[in-house]
N, C-alpha and C positions, 0 to 999 in steps of 0.2 A: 400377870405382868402389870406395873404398874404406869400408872400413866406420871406424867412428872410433876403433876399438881398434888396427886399423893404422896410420892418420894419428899414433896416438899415439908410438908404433914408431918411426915415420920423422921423427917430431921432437923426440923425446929427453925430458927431462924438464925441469920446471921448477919449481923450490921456491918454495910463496909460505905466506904467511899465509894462514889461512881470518878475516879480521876480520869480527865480528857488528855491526853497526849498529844504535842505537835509534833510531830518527825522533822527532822532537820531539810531546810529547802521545800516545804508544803506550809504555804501559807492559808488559812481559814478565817476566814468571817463571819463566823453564824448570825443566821436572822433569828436565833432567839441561844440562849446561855445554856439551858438545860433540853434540847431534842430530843428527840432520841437517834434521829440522823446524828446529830454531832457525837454520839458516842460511838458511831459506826467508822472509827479511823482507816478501818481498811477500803471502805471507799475514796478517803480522803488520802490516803496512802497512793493507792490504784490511780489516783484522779479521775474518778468515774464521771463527773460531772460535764467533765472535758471530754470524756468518750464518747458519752450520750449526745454531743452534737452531731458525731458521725456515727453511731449505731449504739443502738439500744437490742438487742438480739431479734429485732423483729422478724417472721417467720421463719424463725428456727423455732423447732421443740427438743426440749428435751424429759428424755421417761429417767425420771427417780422409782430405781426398784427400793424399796424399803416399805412400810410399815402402814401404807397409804398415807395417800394429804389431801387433807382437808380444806378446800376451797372456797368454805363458806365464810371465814376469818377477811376483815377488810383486806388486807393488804395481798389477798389474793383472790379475790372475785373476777370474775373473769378469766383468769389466768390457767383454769386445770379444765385439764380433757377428759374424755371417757375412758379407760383404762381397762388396767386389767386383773381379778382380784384371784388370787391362787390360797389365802387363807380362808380359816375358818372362822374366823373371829366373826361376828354379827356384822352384818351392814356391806360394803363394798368397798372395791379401791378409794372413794373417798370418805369414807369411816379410817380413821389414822387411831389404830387400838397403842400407841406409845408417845405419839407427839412427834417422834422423829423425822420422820417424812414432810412433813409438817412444815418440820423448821428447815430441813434444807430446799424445800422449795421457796422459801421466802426468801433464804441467802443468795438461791437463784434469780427468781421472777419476781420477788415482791415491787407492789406499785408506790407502796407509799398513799394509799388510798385510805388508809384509818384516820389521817389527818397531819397538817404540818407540823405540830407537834408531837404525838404519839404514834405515826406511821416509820414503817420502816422498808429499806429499799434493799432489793438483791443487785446483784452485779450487773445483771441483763433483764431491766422489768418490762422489757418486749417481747420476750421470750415466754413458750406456751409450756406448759409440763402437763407430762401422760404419767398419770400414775401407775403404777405395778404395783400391788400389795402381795407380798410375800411373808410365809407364815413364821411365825416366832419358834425358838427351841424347843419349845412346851409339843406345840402342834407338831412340828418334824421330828419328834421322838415319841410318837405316841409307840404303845406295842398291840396296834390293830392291825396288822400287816400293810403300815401305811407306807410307801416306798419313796416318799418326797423328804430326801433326806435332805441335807445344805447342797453340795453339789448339786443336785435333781433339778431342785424349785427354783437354784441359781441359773442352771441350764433353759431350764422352761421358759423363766421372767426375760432374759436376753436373749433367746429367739421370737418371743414375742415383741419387744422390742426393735428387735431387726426386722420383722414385717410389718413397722408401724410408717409410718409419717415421721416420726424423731429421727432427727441427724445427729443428738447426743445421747449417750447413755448412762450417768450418774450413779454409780452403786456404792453410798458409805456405808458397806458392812462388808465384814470379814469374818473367815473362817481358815483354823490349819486343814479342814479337809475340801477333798478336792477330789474329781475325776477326770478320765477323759471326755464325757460328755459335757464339762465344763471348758474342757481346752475347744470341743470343737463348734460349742454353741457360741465361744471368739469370734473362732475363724467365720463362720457363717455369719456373723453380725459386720464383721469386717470385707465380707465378700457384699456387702450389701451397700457398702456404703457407710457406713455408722461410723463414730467414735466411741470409746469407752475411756474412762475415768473410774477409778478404784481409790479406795483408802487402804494405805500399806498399816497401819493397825496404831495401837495406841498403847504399846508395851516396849516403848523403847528403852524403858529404865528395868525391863523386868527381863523376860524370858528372851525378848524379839525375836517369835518365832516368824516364821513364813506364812502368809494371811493372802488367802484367795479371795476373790479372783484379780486382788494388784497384781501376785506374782505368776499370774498366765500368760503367758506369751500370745502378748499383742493387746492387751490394757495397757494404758499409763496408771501405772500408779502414782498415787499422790500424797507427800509428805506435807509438814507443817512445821509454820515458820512463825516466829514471834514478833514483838513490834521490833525487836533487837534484829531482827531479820535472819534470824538463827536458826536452827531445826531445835523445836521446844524439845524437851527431852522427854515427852511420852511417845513424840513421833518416832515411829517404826523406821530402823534403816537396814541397807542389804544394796542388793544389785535390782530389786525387784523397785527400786523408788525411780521416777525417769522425772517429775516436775516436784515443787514445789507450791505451795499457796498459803495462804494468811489462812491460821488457825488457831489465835489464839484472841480470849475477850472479844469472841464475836455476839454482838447484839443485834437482835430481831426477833418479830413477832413471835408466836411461839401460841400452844395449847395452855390452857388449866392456868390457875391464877391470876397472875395480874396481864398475862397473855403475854411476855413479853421476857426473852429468857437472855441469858449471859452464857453463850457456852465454849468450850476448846475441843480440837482436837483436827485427827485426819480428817472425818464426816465433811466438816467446815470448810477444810482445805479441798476434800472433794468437788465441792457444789461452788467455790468459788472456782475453781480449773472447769468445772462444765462452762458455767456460766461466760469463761472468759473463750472460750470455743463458739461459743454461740453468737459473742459479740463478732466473730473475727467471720463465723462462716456466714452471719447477717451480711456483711458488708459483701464480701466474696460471695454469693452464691454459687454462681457454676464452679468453684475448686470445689477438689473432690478431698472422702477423712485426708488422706495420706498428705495432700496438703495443707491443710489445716493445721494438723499433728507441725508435721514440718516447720510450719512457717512461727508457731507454739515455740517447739524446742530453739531455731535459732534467735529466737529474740528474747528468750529466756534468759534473764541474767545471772552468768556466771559466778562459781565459787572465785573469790578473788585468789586464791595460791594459784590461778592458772589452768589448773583440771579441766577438762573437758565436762567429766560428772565426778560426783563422790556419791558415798553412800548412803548421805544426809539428806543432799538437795539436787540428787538426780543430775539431770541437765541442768537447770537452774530455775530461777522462781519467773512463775508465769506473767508475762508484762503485755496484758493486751493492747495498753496504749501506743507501744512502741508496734506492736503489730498491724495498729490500725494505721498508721503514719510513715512506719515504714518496714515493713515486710517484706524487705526483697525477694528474690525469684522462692516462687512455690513448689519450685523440683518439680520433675515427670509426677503425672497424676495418679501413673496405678505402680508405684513403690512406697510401700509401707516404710514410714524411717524409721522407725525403735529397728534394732538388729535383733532382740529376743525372735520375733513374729520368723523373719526370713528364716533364721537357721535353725528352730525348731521346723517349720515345713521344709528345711531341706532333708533334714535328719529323716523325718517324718519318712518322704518320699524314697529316702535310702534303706525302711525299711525297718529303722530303730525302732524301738517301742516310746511311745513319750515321757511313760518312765521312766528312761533312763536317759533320756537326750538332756544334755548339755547345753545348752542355747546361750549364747552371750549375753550379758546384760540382765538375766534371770534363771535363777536355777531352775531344773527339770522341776514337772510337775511329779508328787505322789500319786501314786494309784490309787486307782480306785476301791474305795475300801478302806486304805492304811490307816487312814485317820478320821476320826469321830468328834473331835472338839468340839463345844459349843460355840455356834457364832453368834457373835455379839453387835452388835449398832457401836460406830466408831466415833460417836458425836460427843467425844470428848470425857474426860473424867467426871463434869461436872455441869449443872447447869441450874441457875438464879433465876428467880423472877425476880425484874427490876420495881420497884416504887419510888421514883424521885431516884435519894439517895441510898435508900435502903436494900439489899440484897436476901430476897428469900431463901434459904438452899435448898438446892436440890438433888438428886444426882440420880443416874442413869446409868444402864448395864456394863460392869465389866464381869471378864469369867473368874478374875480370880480374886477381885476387891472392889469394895463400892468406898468412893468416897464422896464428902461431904461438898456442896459447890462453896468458889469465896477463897478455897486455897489458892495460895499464890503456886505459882509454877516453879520450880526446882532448879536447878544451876540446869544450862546446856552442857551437853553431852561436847564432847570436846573434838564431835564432827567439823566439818567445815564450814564456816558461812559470810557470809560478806561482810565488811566493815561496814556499809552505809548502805541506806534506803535503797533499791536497785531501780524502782520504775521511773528516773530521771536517767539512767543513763543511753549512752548510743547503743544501736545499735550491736549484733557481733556476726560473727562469718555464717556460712551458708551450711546446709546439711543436704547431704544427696541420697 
């Protein structure tokens, strides 16, 4: 496996612009021309800066299961806990054998501690992350009679998780297989208290098959949206997508080179829906997931045709600032709002197999067994190390094509999505 400062080696370079975008209605003043804050739009999107006067995700954690992170990088000193390491790879949950982990805990908790010029900040940099290192395809397909297959180590890492301290649970990776110890290491994570966050996959121009554990009844899964506020079109869609988040051109810290990476994808979209959980349940502490979740989806902004959800952008794209301002009622504390969750455990209780249950909002889970795909890290097609202006490429695991980073993104898929920036709007109705 390589790490992405090698990927970058093996693909040479590539010269682009670094262009700054303003979104319409988001005005900016940078204290210097070239930041690397200032290339981070999606804070300035979000209006983080304005959040952070009312919560920074302080004493929430949250556990990124992926690839371990590395906490010894400025922009995240301080920031990572002791964990828990299920690979083989040399070293511990904070040895990161791919960089990914990495990077999404920076999109989460980074401080901005490298400096005000070359520091970069996640959504929530009051926020603590538990690392879970979990083994790559290599490791879970050995033929030692080793039994930690994707399902397993996915089951293992999220019940570890659920008896931690973490209130959030972050997992950009995906797999088409799946078991029932995966459906029920959910539920147990959700009888506990927790939230979970998934990446629905990064093949939405290709196969868009179903990619666990977004589509298990009782994760959100999470899509990605562009600065056009669009679902990009590698973003995965289906009934298994319930939020959306910014996943494309995101910039932050990162391993190997110039430390400092350009990447897209679900992964992205991921760790910013954690992060924006974190900020909401900082502020809230005694709500409980269900409202959290809750109070997420209704201030989620809507597909403009009206729709409740589509199959692009779920409920609608995550708007913590609206939630920190005004969040109306949190609903009863122990009703879970996704309806996947409820009527898979009604089915369940009736006695169906989960196999074959039907659950609104997400198709039944496969069996255990049926499927074998390699799972892959969702952190997008591509990803740069930045110098200035300059873009190194690089790029990162997919199962069926590796491409080069610096490509521009492809028409959107002709899903739904808003005409205009959503995290200035009101408000919208409540969920029960």
């Amino acid at each position: 496996m390589r790490t992405r400062s090698k990927q970058a080696g093996r693909y040479g370079q590539v010269i682009a612009a670094v262009a700054g975008v303003l979104l319409a209605g988001v005005a900016v003043t940078p204290a210097y021309a070239d930041t690397v804050r200032d290339r981070q739009w999606y804070l300035d999107a979000m209006r983080a800066e304005q959040m952070w006067k009312t919560s920074t995700g302080k004493g929430i954690t949250v556990a990124v299961i992926d690839t371990g992170v590395q906490g010894d990088i400025p922009d995240l000193r301080g920031q990572v806990l002791s964990g828990k390491d299920y690979s083989r790879h040399p070293g511990d949950e904070h040895s990161d054998y791919d960089g990914h982990g990495t990077s999404m805990a920076v999109l989460i908790a980074g401080t901005g501690a490298k400096g005000r010029v070359t520091g970069s900040y996640g959504l929530a940099p009051g926020a603590k992350i538990l690392p879970i290192r979990i083994p790559d395809f290599i490791e879970q397909s050995r033929s030692d009679g080793n039994p930690d297959d994707y399902p397993t180590y996915m089951a293992k890492a999220i019940r570890y998780a659920a008896d931690s301290d973490a209130q959030v649970i972050n997992i950009s990776q995906a797999s088409t297989a799946h078991s029932q110890q995966l459906n029920e290491s959910v539920a147990y994570a959700l009888s506990k208290d927790k939230l979970i966050f998934a990446g629905v996959g990064n093949d939405g121009a290709g196969l868009n098959e179903l990619e666990y554990p977004a589509a298990t009844p009782g994760v959100a899964g999470v899509g990605a949206i562009g600065r056009n506020v669009k679902a990009t079109q590698e973003s995965q869609h289906g009934p298994q997508v319930d939020l959306a988040a910014p996943g494309e051109d995101m910039v932050a810290a990162c391993l190997g080179g110039t430390e400092l990476c350009k990447t897209h994808g679900t992964s992205d979209a991921t760790a910013i829906a954690s992060a924006s959980a974190a900020l909401i349940w900082s502020k809230h502490p005694d709500w409980t997931n269900n409202q959290v979740l809750r109070v997420m989806l209704n201030t989620a902004s809507k597909p403009k045709n009206g729709k409740e959800r589509t199959d692009y952008l779920g409920y609608g794209t995550v708007r913590p600032r609206i939630a920190l301002t005004n969040p109306g009622s949190p609903g009863p504390a122990d009703v879970y709002p996704l309806p996947d969750f409820k009527q898979a455990a009604s089915e369940a209780s009736d006695g169906a197999a989960s196999a074959s249950a039907q659950p609104e909002g997400k198709p039944a889970a496969a069996a255990s067994g049926t499927t074998s795909a390699m799972p892959w890290i969702l952190a997008g097609v591509g990803a740069a190390f930045l110098t200035g202006a300059v873009l190194v490429a690089g790029a990162v695991r997919r199962r069926r094509r590796v491409a080069a980073a610096g490509l521009a993104q492809a028409a959107v898929p002709p899903g739904p999505g808003p005409t205009a920036w959503p995290y200035g709007d009101s408000n919208h109705g409540g969920r029960s």
